[in-house]
C-alpha positions, 0 to 999 in steps of 0.5 A: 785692140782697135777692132775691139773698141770700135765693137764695143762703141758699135755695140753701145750704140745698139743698145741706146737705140733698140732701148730708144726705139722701144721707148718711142714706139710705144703707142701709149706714150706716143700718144700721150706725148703728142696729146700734150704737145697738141694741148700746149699749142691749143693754149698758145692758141687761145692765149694769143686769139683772146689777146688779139681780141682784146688790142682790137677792142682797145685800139677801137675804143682809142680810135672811136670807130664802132664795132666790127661788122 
């Protein structure tokens, strides 16, 4: 009776992986699963670059030192 479960959990397991395999070795959904990671941290990105811009200029301002060179 053991064996028969520890070959059923052996064969559950295979499932699930081959099923998880086909889904991520999929190029298209790949790629678009990573295009959209990449999109994300490009935001961040620009999100973070314009507001470092804009402290800069009011820290500039505050201090009354002239634009950078």
């Amino acid at each position: 009776m053991k064996k028969l479960l520890w070959v059923s959990i052996g064969v559950g397991i295979g499932v699930l992986a081959s099923k998880k395999y086909t889904e991520v070795s999929s190029g298209a959904a790949l790629n678009r699963q990573v295009g959209k990671y990449a999109d994300r941290v490009s935001e961040i990105a620009q999100a973070f670059s314009t507001a470092m811009h804009a402290r800069e200029e009011e820290l500039r301002s505050a201090l009354g030192v002239d634009s950078a060179k």
